[in-house]
N, C-alpha and C positions, 0 to 999 in steps of 0.2 A: 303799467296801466294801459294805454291806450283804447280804452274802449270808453264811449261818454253819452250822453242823452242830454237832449236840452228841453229843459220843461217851456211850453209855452198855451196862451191861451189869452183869451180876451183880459182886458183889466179887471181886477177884484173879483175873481175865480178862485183865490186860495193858493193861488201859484208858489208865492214868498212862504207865505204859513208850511206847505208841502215841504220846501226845500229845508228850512229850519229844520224841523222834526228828521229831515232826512239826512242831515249833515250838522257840524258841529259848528260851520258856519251862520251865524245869525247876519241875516238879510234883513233891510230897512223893513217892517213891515207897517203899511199906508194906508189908507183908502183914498190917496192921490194916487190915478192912476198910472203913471210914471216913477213908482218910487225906486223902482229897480232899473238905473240907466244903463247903468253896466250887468254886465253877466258875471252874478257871484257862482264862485264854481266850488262843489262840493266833494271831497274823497268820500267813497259810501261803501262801508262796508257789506261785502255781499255774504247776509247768513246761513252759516254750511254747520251743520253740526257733525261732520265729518269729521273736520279738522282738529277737533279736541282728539276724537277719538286716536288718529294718527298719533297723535302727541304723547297719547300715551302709550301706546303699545310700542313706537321708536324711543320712547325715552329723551325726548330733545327739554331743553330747558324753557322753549318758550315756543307760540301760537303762532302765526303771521297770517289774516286773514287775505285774501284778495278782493277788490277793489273794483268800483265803476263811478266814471266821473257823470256829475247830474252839475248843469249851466242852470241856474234860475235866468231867463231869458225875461226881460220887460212883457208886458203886455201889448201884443195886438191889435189895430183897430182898422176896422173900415176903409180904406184905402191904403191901407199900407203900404202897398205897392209901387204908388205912387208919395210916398218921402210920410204920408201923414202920421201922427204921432209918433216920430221919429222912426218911421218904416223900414227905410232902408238899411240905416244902421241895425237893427233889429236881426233881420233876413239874411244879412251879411253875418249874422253870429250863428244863426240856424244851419245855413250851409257849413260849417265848421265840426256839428255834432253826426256822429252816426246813425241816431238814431231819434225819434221825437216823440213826448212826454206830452202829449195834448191834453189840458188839464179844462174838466168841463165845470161848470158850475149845477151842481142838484138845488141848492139848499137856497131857502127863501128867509132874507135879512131884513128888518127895517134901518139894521143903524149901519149894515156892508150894502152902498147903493150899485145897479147894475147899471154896465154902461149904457144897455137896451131900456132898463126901466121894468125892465121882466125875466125871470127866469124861461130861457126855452133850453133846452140844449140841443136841441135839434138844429134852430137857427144860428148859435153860438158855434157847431163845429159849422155848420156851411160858410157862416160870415168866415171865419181862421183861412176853410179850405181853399174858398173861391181867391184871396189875396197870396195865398202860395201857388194855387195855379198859374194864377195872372201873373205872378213873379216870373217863373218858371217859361210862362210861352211869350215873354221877354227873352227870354236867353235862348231856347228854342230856335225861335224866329230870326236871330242875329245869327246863329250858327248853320240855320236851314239855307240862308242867303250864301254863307261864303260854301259852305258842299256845294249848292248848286251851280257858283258861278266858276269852280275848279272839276265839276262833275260836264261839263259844256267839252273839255279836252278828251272825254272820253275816258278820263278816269274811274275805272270801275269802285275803288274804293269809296270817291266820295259818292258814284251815282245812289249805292247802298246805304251810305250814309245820310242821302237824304230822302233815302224814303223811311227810313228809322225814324227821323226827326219827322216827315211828314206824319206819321202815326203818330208823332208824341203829341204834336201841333194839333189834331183833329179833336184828341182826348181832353188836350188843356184846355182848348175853344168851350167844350160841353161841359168845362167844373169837372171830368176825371182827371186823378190823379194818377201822374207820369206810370206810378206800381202797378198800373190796374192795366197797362198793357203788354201783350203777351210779349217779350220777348224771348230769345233763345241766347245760350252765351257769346255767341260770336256776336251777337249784333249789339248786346250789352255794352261789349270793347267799345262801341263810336262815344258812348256815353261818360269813359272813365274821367274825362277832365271838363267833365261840363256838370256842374255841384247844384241839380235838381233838388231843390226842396221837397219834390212830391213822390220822389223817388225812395226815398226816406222812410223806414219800418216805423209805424204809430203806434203806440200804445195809447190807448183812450183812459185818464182818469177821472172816472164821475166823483167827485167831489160832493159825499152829502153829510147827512147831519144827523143828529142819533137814530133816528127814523128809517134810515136807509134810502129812501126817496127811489121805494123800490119804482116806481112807476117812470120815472125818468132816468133810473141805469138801464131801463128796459127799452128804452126809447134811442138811448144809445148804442145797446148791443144790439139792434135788429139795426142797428148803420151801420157799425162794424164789419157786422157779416153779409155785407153786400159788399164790401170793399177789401175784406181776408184781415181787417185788421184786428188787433186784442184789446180786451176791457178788464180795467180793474177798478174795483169799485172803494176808497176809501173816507174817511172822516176824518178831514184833518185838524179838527178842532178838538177832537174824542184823540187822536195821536200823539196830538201835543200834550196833552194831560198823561196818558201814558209814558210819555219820553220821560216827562217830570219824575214819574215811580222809580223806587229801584227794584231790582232786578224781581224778585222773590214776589214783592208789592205788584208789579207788572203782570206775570202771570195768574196771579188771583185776581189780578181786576178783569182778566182776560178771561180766566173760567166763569167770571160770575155773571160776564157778559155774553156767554154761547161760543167764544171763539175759542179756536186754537191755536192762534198765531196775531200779535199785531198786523194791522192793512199793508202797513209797510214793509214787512216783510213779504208778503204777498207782490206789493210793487215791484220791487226789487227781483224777486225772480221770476217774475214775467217780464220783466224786462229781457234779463238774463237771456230767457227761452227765449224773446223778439229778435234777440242779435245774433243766435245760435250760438252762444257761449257753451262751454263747458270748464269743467274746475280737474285741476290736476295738482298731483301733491310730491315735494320735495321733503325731504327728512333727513338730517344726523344729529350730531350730540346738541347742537346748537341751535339749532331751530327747525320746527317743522312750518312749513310754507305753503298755502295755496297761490297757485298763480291762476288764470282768465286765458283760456284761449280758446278760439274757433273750432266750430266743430270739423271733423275733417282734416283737423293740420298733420301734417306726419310729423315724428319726431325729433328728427332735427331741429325745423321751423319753433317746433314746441321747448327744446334743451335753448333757443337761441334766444327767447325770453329769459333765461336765468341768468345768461351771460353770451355776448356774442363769440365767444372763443367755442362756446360749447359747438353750436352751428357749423362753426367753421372746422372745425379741428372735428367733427363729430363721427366715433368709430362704432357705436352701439350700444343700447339703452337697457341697463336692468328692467324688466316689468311686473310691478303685482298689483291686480285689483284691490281697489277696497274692501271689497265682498270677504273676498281671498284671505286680505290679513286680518280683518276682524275674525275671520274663521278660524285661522292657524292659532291667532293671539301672540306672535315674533314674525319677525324677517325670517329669521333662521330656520323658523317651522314651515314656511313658505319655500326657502328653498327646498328643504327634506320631502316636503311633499309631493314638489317639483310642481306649484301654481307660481313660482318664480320665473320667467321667460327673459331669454333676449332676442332682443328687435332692432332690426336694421333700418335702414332710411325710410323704405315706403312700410314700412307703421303708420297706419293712421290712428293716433293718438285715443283715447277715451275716455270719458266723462267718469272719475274718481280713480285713473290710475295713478299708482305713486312710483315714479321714475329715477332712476340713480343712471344717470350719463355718463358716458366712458366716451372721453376726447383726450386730442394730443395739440398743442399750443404750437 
């Protein structure tokens, strides 16, 4: 696994409801805004409809989907940052995920009350944002102090180091967030051990209700994209009734409702794309496999998810696209073809190749 998201949002947004429908974990679900103290944590499979097809044309005897972990995180409030409705233990769970799930509220309740007393969504992501900032130019500020008083020796490293931090500090002052400032990879480095909340890839989800509450997903995607972040728009009350379906049942409620895909699946792979994932496939008699890695890994890095011997001992990678063997219909015809390759270390890996590793222990 290692790749995770943690949903978070003001109280009674749909957060728990989301994570339910999204994992096989069932979460307290309240309208005390506290119900979720702890972070229930979900395995969530990521829908590829690749992977069958793999399965069949290798012949393996079974599927193995791959995986991204989703944190239902408590709810958010107003001061956060300062300990309030359990703030900090909260922010402390946030830093831990890769990536963050900011779950808005669309949909207008009389018996789900709002903590505001109104739906805005507007207000609701500023209220989240300005308490992660504020988190955030806390740790800043502590770290800006010690570069400075080691950058006084004429150390070049730290003086760089805090004018890095002076930009983050300027950004957090004004409610932007840490992403919103240009940096470059070298200066990135000062950053690696300092666990910015706002630094964090956001996927935005408006949360509405059969209506679509097209007027207030709209109100969030023109925030989005002032800030580079992504939106998905789902119904998590219309979800859950879905999950209930089975399978055959599920896509007929889906045609007769205009879609062609549950929201959730939709969530799921924009997330996917927010982390720059990609899926990669393993195959023999016994099972064909998707595994989750970054875009960009070479293949080694990528064989050392299977096993770390692979990594280690690793001599060169059979490769054949998806494309490829759904074309051929066999391994076999793949290699006859010769769309079978081998790849040495600097392969940079691809979104649906299926890889056979050649290492020595």
């Amino acid at each position: 696994m290692g790749f995770s998201l943690g949903i978070i949002g003001l109280p009674n947004v749909g957060k728990s409801t989301l994570f339910n429908v999204l994992s096989t974990a069932k979460a307290e679900v309240s309208n005390y805004p506290f119900c979720t103290i702890n972070p229930n944590v979900g395995v969530v499979t990521v829908p590829d409809e690749r992977l069958l097809q793999v399965q069949k044309i290798m012949g393996s005897k079974k599927a193995i989907p791959t995986v991204i972990e989703f944190y239902d995180i408590a709810g958010l409030v107003k001061g956060a940052h300062q300990g309030e409705g359990l703030g900090n233990q909260f922010l402390a769970q946030i830093r831990e995920v890769d990536a963050v799930a900011h779950v808005v509220r669309c949909f207008a309740s009389q018996e789900i009350a709002h903590v505001s007393g109104q739906v805005n969504p507007t207000s609701d992501i500023e209220t989240i944002n300005v308490e992660l900032c504020l988190a955030d130019l806390v740790l800043v500020e502590k770290r800006l102090e010690e570069a400075r008083n080691k950058a006084k020796a004429g150390d070049k490293k730290h003086l760089k180091q805090a004018d890095v931090l002076q930009r983050l500090k300027a950004a957090l002052e004004k409610g932007q967030p840490a992403r919103q400032v240009k940096l470059v990879d070298n200066e990135k480095d000062y950053l690696n051990d300092l666990p910015l909340l706002t630094l964090k890839p956001v996927l935005y989800v408006a949360n509405t209700d059969e209506s679509g509450n097209l007027e207030q997903v709209e109100q969030i995607k023109q925030l989005a994209q002032a800030t580079g972040d992504k939106v998905v728009s789902v119904c998590a009350k219309l979800e859950t009734e879905i999950a209930e379906l089975a399978a055959e049942d599920a896509q007929a409620f889906l045609k007769e409702m205009g879609l062609t895909e549950a929201g959730l699946s939709r969530l799921i792979r924009t997330a996917y794309e927010l982390l720059n994932l990609i899926t990669i496939f393993t195959a023999n008699q016994k099972e064909t496999r998707a595994w989750t890695v970054a875009q960009g890994t070479k293949v080694p890095q990528a064989a050392g998810k299977i096993h770390s011997d692979m990594e280690q001992g690793f001599i060169a990678a059979e490769v054949v696209h998806y494309q490829d063997l759904v074309s051929c219909g066999s391994y076999a015809g793949c290699r006859e073809k010769g769309d079978l390759h081998t790849e040495g270390k600097n392969y940079a890996i691809q979104d649906g190749d299926l890889i056979l590793v050649k290492f020595v222990v």
